[in-house]
FIMI-647294 format. One record per residue (C-alpha): z, y, x. Coordinates in steps of 0.001 Angstrom, whole numbers, plus 500000, padded with zeros to 6 digits. Layout:
<sites>
+--------+--------+--------+
:      w :      v :      u :
+--------+--------+--------+
:      Z :      Y :      X :
...
+--------+--------+--------+
</sites>
This chain:
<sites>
+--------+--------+--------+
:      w :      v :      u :
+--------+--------+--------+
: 500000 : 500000 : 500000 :
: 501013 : 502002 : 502850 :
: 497300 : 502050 : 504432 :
: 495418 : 502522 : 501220 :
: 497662 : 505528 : 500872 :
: 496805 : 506837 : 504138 :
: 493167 : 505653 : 503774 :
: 492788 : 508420 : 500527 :
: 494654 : 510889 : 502514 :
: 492189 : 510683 : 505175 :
: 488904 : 510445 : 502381 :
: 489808 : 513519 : 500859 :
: 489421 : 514768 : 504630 :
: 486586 : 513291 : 505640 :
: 484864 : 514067 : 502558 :
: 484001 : 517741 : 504144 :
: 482724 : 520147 : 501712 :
: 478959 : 521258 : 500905 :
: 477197 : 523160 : 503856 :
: 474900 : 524704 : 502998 :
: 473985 : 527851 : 500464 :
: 473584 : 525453 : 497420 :
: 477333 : 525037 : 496690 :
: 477835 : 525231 : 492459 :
: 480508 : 528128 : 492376 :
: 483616 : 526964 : 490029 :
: 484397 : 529624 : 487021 :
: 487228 : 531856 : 487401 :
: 489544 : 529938 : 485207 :
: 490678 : 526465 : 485969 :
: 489684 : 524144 : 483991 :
: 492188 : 523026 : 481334 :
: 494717 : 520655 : 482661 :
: 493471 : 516594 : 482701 :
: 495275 : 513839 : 480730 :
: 497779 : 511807 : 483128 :
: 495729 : 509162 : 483367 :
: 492885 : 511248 : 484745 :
: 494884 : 513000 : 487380 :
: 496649 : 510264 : 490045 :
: 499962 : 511635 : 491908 :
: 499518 : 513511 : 494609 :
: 498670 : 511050 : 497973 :
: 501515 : 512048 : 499981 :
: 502002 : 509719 : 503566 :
: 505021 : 510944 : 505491 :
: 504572 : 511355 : 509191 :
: 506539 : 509550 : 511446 :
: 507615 : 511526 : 514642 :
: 508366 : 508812 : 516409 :
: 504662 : 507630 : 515786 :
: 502734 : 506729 : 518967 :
: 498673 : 506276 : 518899 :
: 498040 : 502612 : 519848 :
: 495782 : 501317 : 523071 :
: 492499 : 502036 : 522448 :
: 491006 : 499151 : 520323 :
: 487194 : 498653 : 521446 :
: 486309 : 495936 : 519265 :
: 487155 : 498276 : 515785 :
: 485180 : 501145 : 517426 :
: 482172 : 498452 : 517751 :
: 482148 : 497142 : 514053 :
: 482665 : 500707 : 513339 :
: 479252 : 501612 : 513779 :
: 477621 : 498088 : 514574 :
: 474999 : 496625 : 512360 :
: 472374 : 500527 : 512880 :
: 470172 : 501334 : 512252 :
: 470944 : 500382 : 508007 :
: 471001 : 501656 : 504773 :
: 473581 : 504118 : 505244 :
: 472797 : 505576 : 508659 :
: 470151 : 505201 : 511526 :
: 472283 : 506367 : 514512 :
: 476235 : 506635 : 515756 :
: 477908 : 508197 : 518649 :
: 481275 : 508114 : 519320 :
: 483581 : 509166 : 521848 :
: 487615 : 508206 : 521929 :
: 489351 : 509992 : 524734 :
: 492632 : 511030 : 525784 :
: 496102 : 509417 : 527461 :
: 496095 : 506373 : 525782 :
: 492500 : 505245 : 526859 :
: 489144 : 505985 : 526552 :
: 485793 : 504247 : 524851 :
: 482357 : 505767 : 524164 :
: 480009 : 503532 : 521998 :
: 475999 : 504041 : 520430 :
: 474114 : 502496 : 518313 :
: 470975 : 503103 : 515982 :
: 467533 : 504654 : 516949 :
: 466764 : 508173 : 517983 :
: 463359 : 508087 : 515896 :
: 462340 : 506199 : 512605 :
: 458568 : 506139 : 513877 :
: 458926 : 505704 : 517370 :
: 462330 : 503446 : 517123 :
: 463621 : 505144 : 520108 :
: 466714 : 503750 : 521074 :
: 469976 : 506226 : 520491 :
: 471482 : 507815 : 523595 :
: 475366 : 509253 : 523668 :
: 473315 : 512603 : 525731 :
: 471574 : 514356 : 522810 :
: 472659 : 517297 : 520897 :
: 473397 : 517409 : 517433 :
: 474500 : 519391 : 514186 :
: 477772 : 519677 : 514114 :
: 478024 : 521189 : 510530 :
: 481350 : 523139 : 509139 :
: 483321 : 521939 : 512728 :
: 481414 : 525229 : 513223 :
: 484723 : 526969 : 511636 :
: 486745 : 525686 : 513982 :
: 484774 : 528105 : 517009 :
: 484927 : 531006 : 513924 :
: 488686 : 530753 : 513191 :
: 489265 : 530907 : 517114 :
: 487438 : 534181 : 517823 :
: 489211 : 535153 : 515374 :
: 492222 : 534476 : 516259 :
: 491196 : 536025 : 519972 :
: 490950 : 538685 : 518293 :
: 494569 : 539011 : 516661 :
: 495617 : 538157 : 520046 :
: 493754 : 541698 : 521519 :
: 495529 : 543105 : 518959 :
: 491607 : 544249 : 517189 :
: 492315 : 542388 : 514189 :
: 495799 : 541644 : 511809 :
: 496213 : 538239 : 510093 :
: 498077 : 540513 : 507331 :
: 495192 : 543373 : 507302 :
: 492728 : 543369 : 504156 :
: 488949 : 542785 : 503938 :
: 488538 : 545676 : 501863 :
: 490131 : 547292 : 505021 :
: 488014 : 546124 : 507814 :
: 484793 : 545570 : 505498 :
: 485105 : 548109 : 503065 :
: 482418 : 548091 : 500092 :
: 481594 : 544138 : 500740 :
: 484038 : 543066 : 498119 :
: 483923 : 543996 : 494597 :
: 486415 : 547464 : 493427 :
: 487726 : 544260 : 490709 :
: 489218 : 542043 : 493533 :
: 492364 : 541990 : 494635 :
: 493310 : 542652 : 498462 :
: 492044 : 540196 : 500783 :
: 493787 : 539197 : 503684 :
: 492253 : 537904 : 506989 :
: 494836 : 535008 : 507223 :
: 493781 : 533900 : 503594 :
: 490113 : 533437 : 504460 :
: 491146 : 531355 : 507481 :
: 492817 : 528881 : 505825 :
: 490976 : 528774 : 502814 :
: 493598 : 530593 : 500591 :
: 491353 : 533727 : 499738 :
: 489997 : 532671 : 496213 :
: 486644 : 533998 : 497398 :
: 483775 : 532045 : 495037 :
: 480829 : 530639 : 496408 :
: 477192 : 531576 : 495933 :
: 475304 : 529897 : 492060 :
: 472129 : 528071 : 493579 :
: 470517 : 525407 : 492646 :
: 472326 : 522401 : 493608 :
: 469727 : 519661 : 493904 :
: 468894 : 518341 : 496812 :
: 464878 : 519013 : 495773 :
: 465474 : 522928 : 495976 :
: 467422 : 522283 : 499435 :
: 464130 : 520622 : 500814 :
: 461688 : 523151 : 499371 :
: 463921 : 526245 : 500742 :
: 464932 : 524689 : 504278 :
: 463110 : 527062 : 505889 :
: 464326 : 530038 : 504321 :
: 465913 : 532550 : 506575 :
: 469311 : 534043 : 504950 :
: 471332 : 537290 : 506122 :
: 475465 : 536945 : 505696 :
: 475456 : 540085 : 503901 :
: 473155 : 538256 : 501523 :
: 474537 : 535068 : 501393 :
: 478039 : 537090 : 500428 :
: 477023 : 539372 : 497828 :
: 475333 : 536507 : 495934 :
: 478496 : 534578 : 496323 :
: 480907 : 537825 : 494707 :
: 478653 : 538063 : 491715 :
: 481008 : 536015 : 490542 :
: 484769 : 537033 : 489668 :
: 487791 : 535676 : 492433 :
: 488998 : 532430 : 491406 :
: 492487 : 532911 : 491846 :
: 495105 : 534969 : 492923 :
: 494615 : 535474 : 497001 :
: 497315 : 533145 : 498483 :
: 498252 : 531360 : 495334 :
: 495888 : 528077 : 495830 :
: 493536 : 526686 : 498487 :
: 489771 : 525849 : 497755 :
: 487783 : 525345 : 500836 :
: 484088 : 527678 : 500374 :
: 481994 : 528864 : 503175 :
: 482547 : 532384 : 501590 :
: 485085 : 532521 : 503856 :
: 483837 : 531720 : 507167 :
: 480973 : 534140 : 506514 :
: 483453 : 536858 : 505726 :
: 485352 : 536075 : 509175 :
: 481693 : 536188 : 511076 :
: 481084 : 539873 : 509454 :
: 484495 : 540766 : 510663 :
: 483896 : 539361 : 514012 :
: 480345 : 541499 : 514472 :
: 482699 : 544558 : 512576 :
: 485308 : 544775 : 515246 :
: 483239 : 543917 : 518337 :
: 480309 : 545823 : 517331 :
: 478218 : 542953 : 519005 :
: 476898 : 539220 : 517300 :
: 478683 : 536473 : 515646 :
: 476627 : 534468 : 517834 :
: 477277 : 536233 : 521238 :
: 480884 : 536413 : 520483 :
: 481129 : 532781 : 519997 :
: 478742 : 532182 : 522968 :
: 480697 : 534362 : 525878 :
: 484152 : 534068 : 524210 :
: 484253 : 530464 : 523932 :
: 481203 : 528213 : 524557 :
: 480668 : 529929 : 528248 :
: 484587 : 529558 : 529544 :
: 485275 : 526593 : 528506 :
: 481921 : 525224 : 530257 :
: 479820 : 523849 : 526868 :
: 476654 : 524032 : 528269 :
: 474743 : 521963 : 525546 :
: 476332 : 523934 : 522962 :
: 474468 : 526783 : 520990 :
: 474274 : 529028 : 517984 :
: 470509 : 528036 : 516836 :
: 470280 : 531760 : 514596 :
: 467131 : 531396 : 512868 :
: 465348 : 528989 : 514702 :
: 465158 : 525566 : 512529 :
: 464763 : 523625 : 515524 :
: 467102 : 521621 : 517870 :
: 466222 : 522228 : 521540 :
: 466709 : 519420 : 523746 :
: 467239 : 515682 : 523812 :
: 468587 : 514993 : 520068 :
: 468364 : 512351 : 516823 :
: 466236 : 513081 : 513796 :
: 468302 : 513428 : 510922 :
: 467273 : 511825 : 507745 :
: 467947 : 512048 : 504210 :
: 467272 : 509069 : 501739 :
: 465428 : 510425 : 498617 :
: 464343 : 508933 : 495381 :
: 459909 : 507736 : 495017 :
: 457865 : 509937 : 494777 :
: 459170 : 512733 : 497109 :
: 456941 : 514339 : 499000 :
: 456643 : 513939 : 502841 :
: 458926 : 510850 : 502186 :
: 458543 : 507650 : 504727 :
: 459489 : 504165 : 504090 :
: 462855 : 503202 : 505289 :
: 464533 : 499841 : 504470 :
: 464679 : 498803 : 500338 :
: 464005 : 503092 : 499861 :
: 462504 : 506343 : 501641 :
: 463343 : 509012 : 503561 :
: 462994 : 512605 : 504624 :
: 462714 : 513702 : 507756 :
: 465558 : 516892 : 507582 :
: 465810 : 517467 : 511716 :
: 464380 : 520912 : 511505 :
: 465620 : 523009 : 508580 :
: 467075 : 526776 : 508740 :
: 471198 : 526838 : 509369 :
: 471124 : 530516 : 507854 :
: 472736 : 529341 : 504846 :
: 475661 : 528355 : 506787 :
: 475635 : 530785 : 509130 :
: 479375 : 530738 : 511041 :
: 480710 : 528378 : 508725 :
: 478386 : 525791 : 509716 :
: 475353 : 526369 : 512312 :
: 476620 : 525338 : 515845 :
: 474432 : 522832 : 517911 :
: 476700 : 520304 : 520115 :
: 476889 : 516936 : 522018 :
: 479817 : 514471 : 522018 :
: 481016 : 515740 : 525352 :
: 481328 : 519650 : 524679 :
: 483190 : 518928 : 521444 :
: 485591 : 516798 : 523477 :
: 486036 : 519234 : 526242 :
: 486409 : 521831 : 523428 :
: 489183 : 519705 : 521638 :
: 491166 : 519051 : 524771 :
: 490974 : 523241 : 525679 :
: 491609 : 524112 : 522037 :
: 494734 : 522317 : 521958 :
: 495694 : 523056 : 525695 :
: 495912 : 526949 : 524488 :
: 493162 : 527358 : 526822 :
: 490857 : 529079 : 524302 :
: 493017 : 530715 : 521555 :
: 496778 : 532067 : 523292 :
: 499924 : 529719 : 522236 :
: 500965 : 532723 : 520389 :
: 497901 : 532638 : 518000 :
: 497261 : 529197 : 517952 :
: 500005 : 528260 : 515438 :
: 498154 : 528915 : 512169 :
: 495625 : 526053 : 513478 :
: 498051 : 523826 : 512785 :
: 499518 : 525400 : 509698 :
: 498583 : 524010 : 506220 :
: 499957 : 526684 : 503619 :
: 502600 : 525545 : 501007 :
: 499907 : 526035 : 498351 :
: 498246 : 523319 : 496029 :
: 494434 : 522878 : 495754 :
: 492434 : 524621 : 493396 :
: 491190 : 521885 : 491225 :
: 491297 : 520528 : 487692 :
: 494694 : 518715 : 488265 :
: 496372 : 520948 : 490262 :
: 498752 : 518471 : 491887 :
: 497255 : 517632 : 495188 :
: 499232 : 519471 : 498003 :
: 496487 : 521826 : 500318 :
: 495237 : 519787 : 503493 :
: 493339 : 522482 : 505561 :
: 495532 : 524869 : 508366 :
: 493506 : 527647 : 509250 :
: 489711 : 526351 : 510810 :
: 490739 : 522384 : 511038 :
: 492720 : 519786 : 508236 :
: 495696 : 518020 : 508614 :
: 495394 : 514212 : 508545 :
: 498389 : 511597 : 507749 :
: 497460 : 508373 : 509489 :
: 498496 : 504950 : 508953 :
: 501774 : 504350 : 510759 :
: 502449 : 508129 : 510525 :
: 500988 : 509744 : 513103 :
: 499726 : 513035 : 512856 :
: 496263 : 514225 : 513803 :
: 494300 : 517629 : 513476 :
: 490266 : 518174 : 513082 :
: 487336 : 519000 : 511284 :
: 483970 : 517115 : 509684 :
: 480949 : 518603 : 509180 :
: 477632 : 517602 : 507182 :
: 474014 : 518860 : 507203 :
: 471392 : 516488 : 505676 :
: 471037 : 513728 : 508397 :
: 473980 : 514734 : 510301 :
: 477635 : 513951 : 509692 :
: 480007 : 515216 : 512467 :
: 483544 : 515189 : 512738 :
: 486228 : 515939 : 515970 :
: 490000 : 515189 : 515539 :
: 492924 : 514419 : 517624 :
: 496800 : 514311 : 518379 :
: 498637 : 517582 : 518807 :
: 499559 : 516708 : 521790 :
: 496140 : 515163 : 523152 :
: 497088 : 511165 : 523407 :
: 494024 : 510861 : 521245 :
: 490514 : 512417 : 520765 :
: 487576 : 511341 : 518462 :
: 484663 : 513106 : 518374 :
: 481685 : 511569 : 516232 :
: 478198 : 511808 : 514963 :
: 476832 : 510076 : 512118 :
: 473181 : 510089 : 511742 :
: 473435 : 509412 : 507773 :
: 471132 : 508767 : 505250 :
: 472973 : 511008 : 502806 :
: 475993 : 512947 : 504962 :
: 476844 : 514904 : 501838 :
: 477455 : 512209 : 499101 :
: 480928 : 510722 : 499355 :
: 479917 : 507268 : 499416 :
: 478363 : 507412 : 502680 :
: 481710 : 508598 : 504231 :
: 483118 : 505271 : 504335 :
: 481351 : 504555 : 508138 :
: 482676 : 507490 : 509413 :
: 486041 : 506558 : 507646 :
: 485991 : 503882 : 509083 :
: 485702 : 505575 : 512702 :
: 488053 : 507397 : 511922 :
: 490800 : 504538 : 511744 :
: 489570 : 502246 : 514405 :
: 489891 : 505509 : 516797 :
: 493173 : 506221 : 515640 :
: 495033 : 503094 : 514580 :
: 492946 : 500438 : 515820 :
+--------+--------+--------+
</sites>
């Protein structure tokens, strides 16, 4: 009972939200309250201090992505580090047509793990004293918001407490593919988004948007006067040495040694290929406008690792400012039950593991790419994945890199 417990904890996780533009916003008034039986109790796993990350266990990491390419996926990397051992394992092909064989040295999308490198400029930026958690939107972006909202605080987009909406576009994956090339501006991608009234009180309840993150990129480029991008590029990808990491902008391409992504599709769709019992779409080159600084960044298994292990070292955010990446706010998520306790600190989640140990991270989907980086506070264990999935955003298709998930961190 215990692990299925822990297993849901870590679903709700690893299920990472929409990213991209075509996220259905919510109305402005919850919906009215479920019967029992439709709502479970909230999945609460208590973590055990005393809790110590096993050896690494190589076999689970194997039959965690063994049998690729399949239905579900066509490539894996995966990359345990840390104290307690080490294992890197690939599987799949690189290419559908050619049936190049997958290599751990490409670069991927890393999705909304893109919020993580957000929230820490960010929080630089508290640290230089430029920016207050506490300080308003309205403040530092006056005019973005609607007069109607309430005050915004910094802090509250971080950590997903703001009640910011998200954009209403269409939200079928058809309109995705014939729009993946279209080039979206922030300021754009906001205003569409506060169209629509707040959805709750700022600070009251946690729903995790991209508003957010694209609100914290316009107050990076306010402050600095300069680029999300070269902020993020000479404040953190530079010093901590990520040289196969970079903001794409509008380019739709991925430069380098990478993995076609690919998204499974019903017959019938155009530019579709055959691919086991179904079809495919080829989705490697498509515009990252629409996620902008919540989800855009380019990476490879090894600069996310190096990031994790600098992140959590205080090597890239100050001690002092690093604390509300490990916070999750006494709040309860904004949903139609209302009884699930908030999981995200500011930029990464909390995750209850079987046996109680405690881990911090992020996922991340685009269409053919599911991400994800996580480890122990206090670095005895690192994951870093990518998922070359059939269909990264449907929940279903989470249960490989679920699965990862566990074998990295209980074996």
């Amino acid at each position: 009972m215990k692990l299925s417990v822990a297993c849901l904890a870590l679903a709700t996780l690893v299920a990472a939200a929409p990213a991209y533009a075509a996220t259905p916003a919510p109305t402005s008034t919850p919906a009215p309250a479920s019967t029992p039986s439709a709502c479970p109790p909230p999945a609460v796993v208590q973590p055990d201090p005393d809790a110590a990350v096993p050896p690494v266990d190589a076999a689970a990491l194997r039959q965690s992505i063994a049998g690729l390419p399949a239905a579900d996926a066509t490539a894996a990397i995966v990359r345990v580090g840390g104290t307690k051992g080490s294992w890197t394992g690939v599987t799949g092909v690189a290419d559908l047509v050619t049936k190049r064989k997958a290599s751990q040295h490409v670069r991927f999308r890393v999705g909304s793990v893109t919020k993580m490198f957000t929230t820490a400029v960010v929080l630089q930026l508290v640290a230089e004293g430029k920016i207050s958690l506490n300080g308003t939107v309205q403040d530092y972006l006056p005019g973005l918001l609607p007069d109607a909202y309430p005050d915004v605080r910094v802090g509250q987009l971080l950590n997903h407490t703001s009640g910011l909406p998200s954009p209403d576009v269409p939200d079928t994956f058809d309109w995705v593919y014939q729009t993946r090339f279209r080039t979206w501006t922030p300021k754009e991608y906001v205003a569409l988004a506060v169209r629509n009234p707040i959805e709750f009180a700022p600070g009251t309840r946690q729903h995790y948007v991209n508003t957010n993150t694209f609100v914290a990129g316009l107050l990076i480029e306010k402050v600095t006067g300069r680029s999300y991008e070269h902020e993020v590029t000479s404040r953190v990808l530079r010093p901590v040495g990520l040289h196969d990491s970079y903001l794409p902008g509008v380019s739709p391409r991925i430069r380098g040694p990478h993995h076609k992504g690919y998204q499974s599709v019903p017959a019938g769709f155009d530019d579709a290929i055959p691919y086991g019992a179904g079809q495919v779409v080829d989705m490697t080159e498509t515009s990252v406008t629409s996620t902008w600084a919540s989800g855009d960044l380019i990476s490879t298994a090894a600069d996310l690792e190096k990031f994790l292990k600098a992140l959590f070292s205080g090597k890239v955010v100050p001690p002092a400012q690093l604390e509300p990446m490990f916070t999750v706010p006494d709040v309860m998520m904004y949903d139609k039950c209302g009884n699930q306790p908030a999981v995200y600190t500011s930029g990464m989640a909390k995750m209850v593991l079987p046996g109680g140990i405690v881990a911090y991270g992020k996922t991340g989907a685009r269409y053919g790419y599911a991400a994800g980086v996580g480890a122990t506070r206090d670095l005895s264990r690192t994951l870093v994945y990518s998922v070359n999935s059939t269909d990264a955003k449907a929940s279903g298709q989470n249960q490989r890199t679920l699965r990862i998930a566990l074998a990295a961190f209980t074996g």
